[in-house]
Backbone bond lengths (Angstrom), bond angles and torsions (degrees), N, CA, C in turn:
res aa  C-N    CA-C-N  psi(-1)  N-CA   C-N-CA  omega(-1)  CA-C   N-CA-C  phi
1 X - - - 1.444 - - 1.529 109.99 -
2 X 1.382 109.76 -21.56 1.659 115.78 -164.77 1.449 90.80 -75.55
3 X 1.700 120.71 -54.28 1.548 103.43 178.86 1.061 124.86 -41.58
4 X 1.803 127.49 -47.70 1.392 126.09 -165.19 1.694 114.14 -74.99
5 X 1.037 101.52 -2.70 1.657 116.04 -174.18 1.549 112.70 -91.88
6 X 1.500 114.87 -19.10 1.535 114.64 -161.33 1.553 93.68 -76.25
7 X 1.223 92.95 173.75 1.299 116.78 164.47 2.091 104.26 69.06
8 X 1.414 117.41 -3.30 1.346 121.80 -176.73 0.997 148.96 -119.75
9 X 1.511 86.33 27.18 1.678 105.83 166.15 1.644 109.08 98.57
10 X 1.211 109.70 -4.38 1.445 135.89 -132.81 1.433 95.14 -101.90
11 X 1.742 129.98 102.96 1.703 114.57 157.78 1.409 116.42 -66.27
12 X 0.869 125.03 98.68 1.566 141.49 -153.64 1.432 91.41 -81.28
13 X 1.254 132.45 -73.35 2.058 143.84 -164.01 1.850 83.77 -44.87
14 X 1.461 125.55 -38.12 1.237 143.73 -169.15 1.651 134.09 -44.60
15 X 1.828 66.74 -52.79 1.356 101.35 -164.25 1.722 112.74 -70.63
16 X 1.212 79.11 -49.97 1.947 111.80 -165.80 1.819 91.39 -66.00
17 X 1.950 115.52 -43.34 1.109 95.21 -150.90 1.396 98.17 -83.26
18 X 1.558 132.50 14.03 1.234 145.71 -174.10 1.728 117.53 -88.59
19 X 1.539 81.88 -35.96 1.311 113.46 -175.87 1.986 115.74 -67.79
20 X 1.775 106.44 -42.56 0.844 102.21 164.52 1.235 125.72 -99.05
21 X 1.373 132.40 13.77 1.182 131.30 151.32 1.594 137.51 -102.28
22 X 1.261 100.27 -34.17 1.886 85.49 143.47 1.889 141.14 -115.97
23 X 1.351 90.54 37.25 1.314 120.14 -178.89 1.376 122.68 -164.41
24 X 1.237 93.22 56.55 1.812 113.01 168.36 1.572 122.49 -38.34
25 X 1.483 84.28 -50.64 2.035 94.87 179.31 0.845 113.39 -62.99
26 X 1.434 131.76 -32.75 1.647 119.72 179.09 1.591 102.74 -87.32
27 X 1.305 136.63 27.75 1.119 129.99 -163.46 2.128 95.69 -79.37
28 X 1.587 108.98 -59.19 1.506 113.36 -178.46 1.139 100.21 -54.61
29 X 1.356 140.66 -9.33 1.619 108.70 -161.31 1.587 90.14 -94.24
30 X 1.283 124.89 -20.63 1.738 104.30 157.38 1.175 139.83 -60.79
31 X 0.931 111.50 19.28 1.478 128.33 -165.81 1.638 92.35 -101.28
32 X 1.406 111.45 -64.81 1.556 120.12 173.58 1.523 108.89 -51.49
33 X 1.182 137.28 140.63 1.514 153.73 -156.25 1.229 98.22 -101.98
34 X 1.948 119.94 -37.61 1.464 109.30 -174.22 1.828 110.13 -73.00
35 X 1.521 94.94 -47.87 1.605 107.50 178.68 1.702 116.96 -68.24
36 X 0.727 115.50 -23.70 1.866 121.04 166.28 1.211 114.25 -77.17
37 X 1.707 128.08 -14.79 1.059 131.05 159.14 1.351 123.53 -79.85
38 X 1.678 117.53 -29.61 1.001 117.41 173.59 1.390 118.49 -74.23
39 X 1.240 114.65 -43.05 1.271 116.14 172.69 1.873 120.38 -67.91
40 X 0.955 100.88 -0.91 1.926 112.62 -174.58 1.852 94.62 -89.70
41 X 1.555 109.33 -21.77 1.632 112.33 -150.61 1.799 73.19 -105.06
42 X 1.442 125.85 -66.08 1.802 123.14 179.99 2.029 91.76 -18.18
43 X 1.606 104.86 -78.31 1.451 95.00 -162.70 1.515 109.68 -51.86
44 X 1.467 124.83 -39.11 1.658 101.21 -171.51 1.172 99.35 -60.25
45 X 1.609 142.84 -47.29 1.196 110.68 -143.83 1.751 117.15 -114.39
46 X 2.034 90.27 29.90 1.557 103.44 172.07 1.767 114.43 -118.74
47 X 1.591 84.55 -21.95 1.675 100.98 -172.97 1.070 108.63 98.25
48 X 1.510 125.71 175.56 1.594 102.81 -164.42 1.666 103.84 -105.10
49 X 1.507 110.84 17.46 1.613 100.91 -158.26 2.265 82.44 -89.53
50 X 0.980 125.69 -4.67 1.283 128.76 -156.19 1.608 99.94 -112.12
51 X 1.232 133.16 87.27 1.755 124.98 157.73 1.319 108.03 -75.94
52 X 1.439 92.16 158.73 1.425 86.96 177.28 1.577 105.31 -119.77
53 X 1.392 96.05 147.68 1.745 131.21 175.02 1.540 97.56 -15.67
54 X 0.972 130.02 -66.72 1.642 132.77 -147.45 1.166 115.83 174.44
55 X 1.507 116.00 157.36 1.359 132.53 -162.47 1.977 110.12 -43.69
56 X 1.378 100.91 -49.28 1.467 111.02 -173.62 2.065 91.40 -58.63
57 X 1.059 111.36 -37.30 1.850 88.81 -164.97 1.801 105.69 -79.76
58 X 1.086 100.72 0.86 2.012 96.03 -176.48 1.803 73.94 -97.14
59 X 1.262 134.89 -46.27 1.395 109.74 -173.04 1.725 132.07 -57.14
60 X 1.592 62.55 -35.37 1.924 89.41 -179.66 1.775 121.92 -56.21
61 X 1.742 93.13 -40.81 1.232 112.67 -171.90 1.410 116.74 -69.06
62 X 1.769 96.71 -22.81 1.686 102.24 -157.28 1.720 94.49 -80.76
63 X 1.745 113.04 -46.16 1.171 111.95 167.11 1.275 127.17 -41.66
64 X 1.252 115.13 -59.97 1.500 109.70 -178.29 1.607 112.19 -38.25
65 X 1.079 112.59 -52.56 1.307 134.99 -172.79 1.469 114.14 -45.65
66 X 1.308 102.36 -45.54 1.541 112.61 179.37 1.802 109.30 -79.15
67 X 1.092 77.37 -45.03 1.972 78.20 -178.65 1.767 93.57 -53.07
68 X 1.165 141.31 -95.72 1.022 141.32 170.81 1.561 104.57 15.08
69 X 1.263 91.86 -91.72 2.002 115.53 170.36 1.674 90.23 -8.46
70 X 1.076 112.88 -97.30 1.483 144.83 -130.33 1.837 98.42 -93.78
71 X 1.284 108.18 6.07 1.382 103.60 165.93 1.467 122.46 -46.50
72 X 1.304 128.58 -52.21 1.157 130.98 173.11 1.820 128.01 -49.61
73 X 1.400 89.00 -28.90 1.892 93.94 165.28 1.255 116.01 -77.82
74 X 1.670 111.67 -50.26 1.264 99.53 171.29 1.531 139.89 -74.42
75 X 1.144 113.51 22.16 1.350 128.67 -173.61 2.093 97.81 -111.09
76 X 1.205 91.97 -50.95 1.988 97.00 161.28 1.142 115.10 -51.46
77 X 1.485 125.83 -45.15 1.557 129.20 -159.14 1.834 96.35 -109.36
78 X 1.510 118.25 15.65 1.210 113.84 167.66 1.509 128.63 47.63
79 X 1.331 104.28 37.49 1.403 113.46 161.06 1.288 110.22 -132.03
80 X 1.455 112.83 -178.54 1.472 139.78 -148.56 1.437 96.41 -134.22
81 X 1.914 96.95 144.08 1.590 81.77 170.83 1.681 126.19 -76.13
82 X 1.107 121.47 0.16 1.354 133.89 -172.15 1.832 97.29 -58.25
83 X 1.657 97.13 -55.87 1.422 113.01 -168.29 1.025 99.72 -55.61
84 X 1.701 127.73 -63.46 1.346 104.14 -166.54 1.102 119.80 -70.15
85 X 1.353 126.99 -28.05 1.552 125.33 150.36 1.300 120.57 -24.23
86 X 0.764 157.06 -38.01 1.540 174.41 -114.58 1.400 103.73 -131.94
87 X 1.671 91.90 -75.28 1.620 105.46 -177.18 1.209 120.35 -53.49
88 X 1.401 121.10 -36.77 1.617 133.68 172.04 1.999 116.62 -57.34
89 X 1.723 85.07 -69.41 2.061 74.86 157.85 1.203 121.18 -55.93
90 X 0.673 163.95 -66.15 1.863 161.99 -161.84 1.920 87.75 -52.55
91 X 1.058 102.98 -58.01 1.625 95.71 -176.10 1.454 122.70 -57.82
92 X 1.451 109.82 -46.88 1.676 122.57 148.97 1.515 119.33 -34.62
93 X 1.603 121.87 -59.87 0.932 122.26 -177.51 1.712 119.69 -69.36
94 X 1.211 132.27 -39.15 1.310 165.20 -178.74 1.557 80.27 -60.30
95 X 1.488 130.12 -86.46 1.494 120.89 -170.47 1.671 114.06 -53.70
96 X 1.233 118.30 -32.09 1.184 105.41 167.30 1.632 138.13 -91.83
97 X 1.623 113.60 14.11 0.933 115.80 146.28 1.583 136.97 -105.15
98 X 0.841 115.20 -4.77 1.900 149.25 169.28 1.641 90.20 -59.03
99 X 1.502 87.44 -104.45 1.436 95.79 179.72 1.757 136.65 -86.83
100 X 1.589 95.68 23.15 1.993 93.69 148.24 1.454 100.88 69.11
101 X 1.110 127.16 11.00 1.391 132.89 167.42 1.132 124.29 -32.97
């Protein structure tokens, strides 16, 4: 996480040691490379005085983020983020009734 943090203004030793003390639960998901990234990208683009709540808002955040991003495709490919919103739960839900997840 310390790499993705340099260069951003970011007390990183700070961040993390903030991280495991009033946010214990998200402590394993640094362990994972995808989710320690997400949460490395929450602080750049909240600052580090701001953690976030729980696992769903670094997910939440990353989405938002992308929709933003990628507005311009989805405006070519004529959807909304609602839709893919939509389309994504049903796909969520669909994998988790299949395979019992």
């Amino acid at each position: 996480m310390k790499t993705w943090l340099l260069g951003r203004r970011i007390d990183t030793d700070g961040y993390i040691r903030r991280l495991f003390r009033e946010k214990p639960e998200l402590v394993p998901a640094l362990r994972n490379p995808f989710t320690a990234e997400l949460i490395a990208e929450y602080a750049r683009s909240t600052g580090e005085e701001e953690l976030p709540e729980n696992l769903f808002a670094v997910f939440n955040r990353y989405i938002e983020q992308r929709f933003i991003a990628d507005r311009p495709k989805l405006r070519e490919l004529n959807l909304t983020v609602d839709e893919v919103r939509k389309c994504a739960a049903t796909i969520f839900m669909y994998y988790h009734l299949v395979w019992k997840v």
